[in-house]
C-alpha positions as CSV (number, residue, x, y, z in Angstrom):
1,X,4.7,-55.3,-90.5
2,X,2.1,-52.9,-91.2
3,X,-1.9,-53.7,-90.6
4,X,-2.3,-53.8,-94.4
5,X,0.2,-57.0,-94.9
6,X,-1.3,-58.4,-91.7
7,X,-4.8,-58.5,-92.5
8,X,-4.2,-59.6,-96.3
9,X,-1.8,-62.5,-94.9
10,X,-5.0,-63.4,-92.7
11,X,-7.3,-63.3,-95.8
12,X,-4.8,-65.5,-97.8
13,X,-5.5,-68.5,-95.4
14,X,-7.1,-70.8,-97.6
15,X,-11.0,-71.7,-96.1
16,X,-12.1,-75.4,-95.5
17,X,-14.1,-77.0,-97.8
18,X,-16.4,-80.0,-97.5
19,X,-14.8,-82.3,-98.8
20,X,-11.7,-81.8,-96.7
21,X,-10.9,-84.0,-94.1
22,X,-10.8,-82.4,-90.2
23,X,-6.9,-83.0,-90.2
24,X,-6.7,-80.3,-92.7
25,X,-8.2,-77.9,-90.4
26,X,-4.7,-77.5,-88.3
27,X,-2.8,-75.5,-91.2
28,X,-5.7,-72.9,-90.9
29,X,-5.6,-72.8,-87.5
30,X,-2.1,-72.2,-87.3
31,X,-2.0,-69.5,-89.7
32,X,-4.6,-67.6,-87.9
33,X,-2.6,-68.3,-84.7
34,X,0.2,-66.4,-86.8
35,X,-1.8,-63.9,-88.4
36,X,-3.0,-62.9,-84.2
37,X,0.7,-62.7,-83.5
38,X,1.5,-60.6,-86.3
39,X,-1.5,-58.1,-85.5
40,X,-0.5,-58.2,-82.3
41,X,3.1,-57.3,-82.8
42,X,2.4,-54.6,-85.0
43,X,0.1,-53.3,-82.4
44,X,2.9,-53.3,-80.1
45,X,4.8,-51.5,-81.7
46,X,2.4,-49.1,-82.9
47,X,0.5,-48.0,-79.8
48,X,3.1,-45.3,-78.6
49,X,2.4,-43.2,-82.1
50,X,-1.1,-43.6,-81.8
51,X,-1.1,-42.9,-78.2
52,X,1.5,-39.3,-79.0
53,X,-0.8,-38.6,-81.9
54,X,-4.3,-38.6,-79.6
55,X,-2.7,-36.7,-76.7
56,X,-1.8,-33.8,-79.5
57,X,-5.1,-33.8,-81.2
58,X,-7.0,-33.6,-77.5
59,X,-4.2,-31.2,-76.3
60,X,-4.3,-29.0,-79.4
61,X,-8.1,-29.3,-78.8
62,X,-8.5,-28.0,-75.2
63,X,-6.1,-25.3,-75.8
64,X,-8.2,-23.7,-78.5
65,X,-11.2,-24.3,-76.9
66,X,-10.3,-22.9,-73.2
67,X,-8.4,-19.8,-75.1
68,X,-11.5,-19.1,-77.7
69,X,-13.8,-19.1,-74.5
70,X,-11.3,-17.0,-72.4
71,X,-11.1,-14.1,-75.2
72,X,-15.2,-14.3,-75.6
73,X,-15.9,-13.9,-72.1
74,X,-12.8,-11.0,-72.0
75,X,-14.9,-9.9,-75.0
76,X,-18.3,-10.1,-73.2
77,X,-16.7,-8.2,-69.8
78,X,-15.9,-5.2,-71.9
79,X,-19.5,-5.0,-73.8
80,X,-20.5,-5.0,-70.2
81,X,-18.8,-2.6,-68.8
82,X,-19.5,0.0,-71.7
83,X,-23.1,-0.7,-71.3
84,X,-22.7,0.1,-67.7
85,X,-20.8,3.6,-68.1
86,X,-23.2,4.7,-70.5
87,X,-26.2,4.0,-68.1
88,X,-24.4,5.6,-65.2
89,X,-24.1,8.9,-67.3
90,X,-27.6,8.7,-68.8
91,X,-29.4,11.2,-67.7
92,X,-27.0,13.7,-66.9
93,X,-25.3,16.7,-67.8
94,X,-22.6,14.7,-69.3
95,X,-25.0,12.6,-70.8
96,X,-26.1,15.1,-73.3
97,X,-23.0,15.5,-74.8
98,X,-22.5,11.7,-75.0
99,X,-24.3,9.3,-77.0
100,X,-27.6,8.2,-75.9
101,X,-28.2,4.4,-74.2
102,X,-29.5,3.0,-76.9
103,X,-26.6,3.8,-79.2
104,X,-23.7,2.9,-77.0
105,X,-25.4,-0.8,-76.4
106,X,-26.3,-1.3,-80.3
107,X,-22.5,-0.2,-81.0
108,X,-21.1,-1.8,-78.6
109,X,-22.8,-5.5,-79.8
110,X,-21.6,-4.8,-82.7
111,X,-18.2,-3.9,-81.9
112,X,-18.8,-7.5,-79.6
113,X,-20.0,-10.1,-82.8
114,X,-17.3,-8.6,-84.7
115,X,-14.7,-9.3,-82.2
116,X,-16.1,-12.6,-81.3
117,X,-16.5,-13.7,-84.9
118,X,-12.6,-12.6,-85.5
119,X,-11.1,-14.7,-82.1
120,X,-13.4,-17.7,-83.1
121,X,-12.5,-18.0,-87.0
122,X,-8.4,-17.3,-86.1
123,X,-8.7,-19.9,-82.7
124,X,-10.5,-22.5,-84.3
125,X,-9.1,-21.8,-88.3
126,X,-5.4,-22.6,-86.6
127,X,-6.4,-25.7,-84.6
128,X,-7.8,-27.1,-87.4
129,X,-4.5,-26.7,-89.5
130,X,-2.5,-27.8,-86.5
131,X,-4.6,-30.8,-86.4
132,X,-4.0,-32.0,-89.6
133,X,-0.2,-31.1,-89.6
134,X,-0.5,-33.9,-86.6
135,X,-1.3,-36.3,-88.7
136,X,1.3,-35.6,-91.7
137,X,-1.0,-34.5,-93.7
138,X,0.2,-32.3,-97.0
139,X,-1.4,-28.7,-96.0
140,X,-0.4,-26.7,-99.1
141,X,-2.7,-28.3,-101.8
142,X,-5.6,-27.5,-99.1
143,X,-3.8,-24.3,-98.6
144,X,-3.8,-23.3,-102.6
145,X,-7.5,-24.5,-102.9
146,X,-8.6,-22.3,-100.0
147,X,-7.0,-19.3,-101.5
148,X,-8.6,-19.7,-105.1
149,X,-11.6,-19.9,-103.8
150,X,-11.4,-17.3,-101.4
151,X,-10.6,-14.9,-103.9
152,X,-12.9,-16.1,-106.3
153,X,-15.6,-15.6,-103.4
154,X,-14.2,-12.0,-102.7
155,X,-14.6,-11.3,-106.4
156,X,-18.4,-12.8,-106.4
157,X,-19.4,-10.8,-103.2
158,X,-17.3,-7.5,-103.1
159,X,-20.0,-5.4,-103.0
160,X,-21.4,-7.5,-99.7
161,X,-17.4,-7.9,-98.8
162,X,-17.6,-3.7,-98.9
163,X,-20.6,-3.5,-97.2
164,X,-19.1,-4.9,-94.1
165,X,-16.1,-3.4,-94.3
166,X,-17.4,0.0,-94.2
167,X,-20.1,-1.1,-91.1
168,X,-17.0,-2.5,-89.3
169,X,-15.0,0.9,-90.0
170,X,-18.1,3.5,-89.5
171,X,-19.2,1.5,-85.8
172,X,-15.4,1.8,-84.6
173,X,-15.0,5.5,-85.9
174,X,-18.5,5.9,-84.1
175,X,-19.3,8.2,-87.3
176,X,-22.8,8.1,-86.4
177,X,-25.6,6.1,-83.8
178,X,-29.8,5.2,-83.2
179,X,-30.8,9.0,-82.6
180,X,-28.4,10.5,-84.7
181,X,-30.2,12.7,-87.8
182,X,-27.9,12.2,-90.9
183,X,-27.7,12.9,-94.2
184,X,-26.2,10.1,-96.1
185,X,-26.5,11.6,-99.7
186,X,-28.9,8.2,-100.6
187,X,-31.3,9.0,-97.8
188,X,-31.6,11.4,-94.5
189,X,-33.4,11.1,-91.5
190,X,-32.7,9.5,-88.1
191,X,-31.0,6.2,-87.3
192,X,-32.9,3.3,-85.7
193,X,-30.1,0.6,-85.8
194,X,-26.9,0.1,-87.4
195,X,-25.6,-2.8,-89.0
196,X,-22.4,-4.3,-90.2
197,X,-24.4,-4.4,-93.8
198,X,-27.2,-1.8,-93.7
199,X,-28.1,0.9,-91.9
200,X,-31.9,2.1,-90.9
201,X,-33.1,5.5,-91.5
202,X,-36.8,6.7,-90.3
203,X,-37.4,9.8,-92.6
204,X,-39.6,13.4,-92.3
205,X,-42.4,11.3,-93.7
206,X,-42.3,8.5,-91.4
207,X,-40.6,5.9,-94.0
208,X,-38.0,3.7,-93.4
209,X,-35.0,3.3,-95.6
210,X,-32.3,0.7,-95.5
211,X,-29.4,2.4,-96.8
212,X,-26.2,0.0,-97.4
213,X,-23.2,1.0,-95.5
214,X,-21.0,0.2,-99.0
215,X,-23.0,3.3,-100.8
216,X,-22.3,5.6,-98.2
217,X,-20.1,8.1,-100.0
218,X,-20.3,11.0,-97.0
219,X,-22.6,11.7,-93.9
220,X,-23.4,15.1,-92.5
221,X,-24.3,14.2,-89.1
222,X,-26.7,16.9,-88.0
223,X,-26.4,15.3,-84.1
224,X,-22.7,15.5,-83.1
225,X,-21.4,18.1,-81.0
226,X,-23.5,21.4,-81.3
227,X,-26.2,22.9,-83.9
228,X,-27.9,26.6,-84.8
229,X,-31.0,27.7,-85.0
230,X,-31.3,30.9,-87.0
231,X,-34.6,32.7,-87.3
232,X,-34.9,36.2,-89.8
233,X,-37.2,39.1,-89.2
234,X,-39.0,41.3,-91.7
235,X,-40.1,44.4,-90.7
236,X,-40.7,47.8,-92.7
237,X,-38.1,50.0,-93.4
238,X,-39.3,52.7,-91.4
239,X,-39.3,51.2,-87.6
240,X,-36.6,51.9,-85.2
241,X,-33.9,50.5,-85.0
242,X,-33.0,50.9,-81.0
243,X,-36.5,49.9,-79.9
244,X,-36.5,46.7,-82.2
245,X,-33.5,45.5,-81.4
246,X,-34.2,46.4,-77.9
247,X,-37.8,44.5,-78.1
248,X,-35.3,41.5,-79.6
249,X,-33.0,41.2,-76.6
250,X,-35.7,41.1,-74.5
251,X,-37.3,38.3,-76.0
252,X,-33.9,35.9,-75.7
253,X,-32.9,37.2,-72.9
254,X,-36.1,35.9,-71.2
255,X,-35.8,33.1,-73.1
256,X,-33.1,31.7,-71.7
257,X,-33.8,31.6,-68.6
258,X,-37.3,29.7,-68.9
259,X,-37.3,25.3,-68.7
260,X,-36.7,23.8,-70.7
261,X,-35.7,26.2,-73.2
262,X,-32.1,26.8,-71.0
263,X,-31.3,23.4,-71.3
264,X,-31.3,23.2,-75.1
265,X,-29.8,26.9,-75.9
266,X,-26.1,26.1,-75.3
267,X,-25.3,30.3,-75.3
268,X,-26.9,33.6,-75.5
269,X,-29.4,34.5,-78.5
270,X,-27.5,37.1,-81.0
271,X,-28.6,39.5,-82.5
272,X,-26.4,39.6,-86.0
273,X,-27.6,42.5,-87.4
274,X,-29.3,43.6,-90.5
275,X,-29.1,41.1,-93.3
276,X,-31.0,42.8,-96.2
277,X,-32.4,46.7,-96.1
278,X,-35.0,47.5,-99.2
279,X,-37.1,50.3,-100.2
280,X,-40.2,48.5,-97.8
281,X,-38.5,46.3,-95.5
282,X,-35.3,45.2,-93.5
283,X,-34.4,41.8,-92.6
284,X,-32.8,41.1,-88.8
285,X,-31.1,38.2,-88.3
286,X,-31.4,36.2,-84.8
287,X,-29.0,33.0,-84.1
288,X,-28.5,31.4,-81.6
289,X,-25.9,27.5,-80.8
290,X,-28.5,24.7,-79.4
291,X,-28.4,21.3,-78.5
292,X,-27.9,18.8,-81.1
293,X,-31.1,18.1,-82.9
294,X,-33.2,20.8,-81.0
295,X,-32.5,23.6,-83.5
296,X,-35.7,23.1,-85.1
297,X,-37.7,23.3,-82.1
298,X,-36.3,26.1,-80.6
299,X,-36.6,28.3,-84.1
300,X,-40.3,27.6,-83.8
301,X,-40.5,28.8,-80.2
302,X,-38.2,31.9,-81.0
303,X,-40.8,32.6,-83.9
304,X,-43.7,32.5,-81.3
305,X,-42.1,34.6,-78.8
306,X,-41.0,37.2,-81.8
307,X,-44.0,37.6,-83.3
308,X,-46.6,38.4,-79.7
309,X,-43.5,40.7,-78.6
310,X,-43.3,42.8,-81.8
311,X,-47.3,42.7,-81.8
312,X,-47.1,44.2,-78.0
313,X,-44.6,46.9,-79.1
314,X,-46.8,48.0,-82.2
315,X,-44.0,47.0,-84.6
316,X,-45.4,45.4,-87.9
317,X,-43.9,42.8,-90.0
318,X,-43.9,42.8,-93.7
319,X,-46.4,41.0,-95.4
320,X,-49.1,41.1,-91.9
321,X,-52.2,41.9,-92.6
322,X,-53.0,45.8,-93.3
323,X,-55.1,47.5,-90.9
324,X,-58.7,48.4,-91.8
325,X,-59.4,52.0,-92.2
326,X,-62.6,53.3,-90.4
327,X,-65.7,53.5,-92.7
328,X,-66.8,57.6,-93.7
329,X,-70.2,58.2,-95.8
330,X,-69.5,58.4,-99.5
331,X,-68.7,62.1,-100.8
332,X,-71.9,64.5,-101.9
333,X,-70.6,65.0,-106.2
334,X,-72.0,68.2,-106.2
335,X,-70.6,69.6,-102.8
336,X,-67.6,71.0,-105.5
337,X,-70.0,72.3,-107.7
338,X,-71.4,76.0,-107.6
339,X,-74.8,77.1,-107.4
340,X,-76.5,77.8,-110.7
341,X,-77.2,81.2,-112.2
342,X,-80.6,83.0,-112.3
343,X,-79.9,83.7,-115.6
344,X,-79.9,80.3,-117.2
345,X,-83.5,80.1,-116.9
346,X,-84.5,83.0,-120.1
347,X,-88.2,82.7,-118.0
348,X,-87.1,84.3,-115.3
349,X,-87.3,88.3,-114.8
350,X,-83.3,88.4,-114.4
351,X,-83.1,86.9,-117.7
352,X,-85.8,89.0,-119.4
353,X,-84.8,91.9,-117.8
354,X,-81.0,91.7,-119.1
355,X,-82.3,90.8,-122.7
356,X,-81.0,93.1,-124.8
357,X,-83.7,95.9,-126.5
358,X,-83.9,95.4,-130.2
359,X,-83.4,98.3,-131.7
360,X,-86.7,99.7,-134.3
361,X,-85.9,99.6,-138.0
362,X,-84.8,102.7,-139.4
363,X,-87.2,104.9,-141.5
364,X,-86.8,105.6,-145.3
């Protein structure tokens, strides 16, 4: 007899009144006796299903909780230990061709909350289902709702669905790190953190832009692996060629061996040759492989030490300054002019004398 049927049999006993005498009271009393008995039995029989059904839920229970905290402490051990190798190399000459600190531990929490999020939602989504199988409950209506509405959420939020998608892909492709100087087409400048939905950019200017990892259509990262500095030299097209190129050697060759300037050149200066030859000036091209994201600095400093050598060799570049011609006293205007003639003056005895005699008037 099920619960249902016993406890509706005990509500069925009809209640004393009043007016009834006490010897009615015995029928009552005897059908709650039975109405006991019944409950009891069905207990009885019942107790072994409720009993199998508990150990289940509680077994299914601990299982999923011990495995969920085995995997996120498995999870935790391995953030660790990258954290550790990239302190240990910090510093070092392997160091600078790895990632920097701060960028191994930001990627490597994120590569951690992913993986943690991932082993909790699968552990705990299939207990859940497991749980409710135990108690014979119909999972596929549950099953068809959670579908619809999971795909009417992924048509709702697929731009913030693609977001985290593409941080998920670009922080386990390691495409780019805090430090890094990027260009992702949006935005450029250097990362300060990286999310699984937006990433943070510090520009030239000092602004911050939070660039969503979804738009990110390509990066040029301008930290990864190796960069060039280039610098060009204009002088005039009359110099020589063996003593300027000569003065240019000089200048990276001393150069790389003064700190820290050896450090961030990664191989010798070059000189490529000429890159342009006018009518007034030739172009020299200088180039040289750096660290990554020291080009800049060290095209300044090889403009520094290019311009005081070529001013200690005497070699002008196009476009300096002229030099200023000594001052001389202004020209006399009548130093190219020739003395004038006695004989412009008719007063004077060289005039009169050459005047010509008139001749007297004939006679008739």
């Amino acid at each position: 007899m099920s619960l249902s049927a016993v406890l509706l049999a005990a509500g069925s006993s009809p209640s004393p009144t009043p007016s009834e005498s006490p010897t009615a009271l015995v029928p009552s009393l005897q059908d709650a006796q039975e109405s006991a008995t019944n409950a009891a039995s069905w207990v009885e029989q019942n107790w072994s299903t409720w009993l199998s059904i508990g150990l289940r839920v509680l077994l299914i229970v601990v299982i999923a909780a011990v495995l969920r905290m085995t995997l996120r402490r498995a999870i935790t051990k391995l953030i660790d230990r990258m954290s550790r190798t990239a302190e240990a190399v910090d510093g070092t000459a392997l160091g600078g061709l790895l990632v920097n600190v701060e960028r191994r531990r930001q990627r490597s929490q994120a590569i951690g909350s992913v993986l943690k999020s991932v082993a909790s939602f699968l552990i705990m989504g299939t207990a859940a289902l497991m749980v409710l199988g135990t108690f014979e409950i119909n999972l596929a209506p549950l099953l068809a709702s959670a579908g619809v509405a999971g795909v009417a959420i992924g048509f709702g939020a697929r731009n913030l669905v693609t977001d985290f998608l593409s941080g998920v892909f670009m922080i386990l492709e390691d495409q780019y790190g805090v430090g890094d100087t990027i260009d992702a087409g949006v935005a450029s400048g250097e990362v300060i953190e990286v999310g699984l939905r937006v990433t943070k950019l510090r520009g030239d200017q000092g602004e911050i832009w939070y660039v969503r990892n979804g738009e990110v259509k390509r990066i040029g990262n301008l930290s990864q692996g190796w960069a060039t500095a280039g610098v060009d030299v204009t002088v005039r097209s009359d110099e020589d060629l063996d003593r300027l190129k000569a003065t240019l050697a000089e200048v990276g060759e001393q150069m790389s061996k003064e700190e820290p300037w050896n450090e961030m050149l990664w191989g010798p200066i070059e000189i490529l040759g000429l890159d342009s030859v006018l009518l007034d000036s030739m172009v020299i091209h200088l180039s040289a492989k750096t660290m990554p994201g020291k080009s800049l600095t060290v095209e300044r400093e090889l403009r520094w030490r290019v311009k005081r050598a070529l001013d200690a060799a005497g070699i002008r570049i196009v476009g300096g300054t002229p030099p200023v011609a000594e001052e001389e006293p202004p020209a006399d205007p009548t130093a190219g002019m020739a003395a004038p003639s006695a004989y412009s003056n008719t007063g004077s005895p060289q005039a009169q004398a050459a005047t010509p005699l008139v001749s007297p008037p004939a006679s008739k």
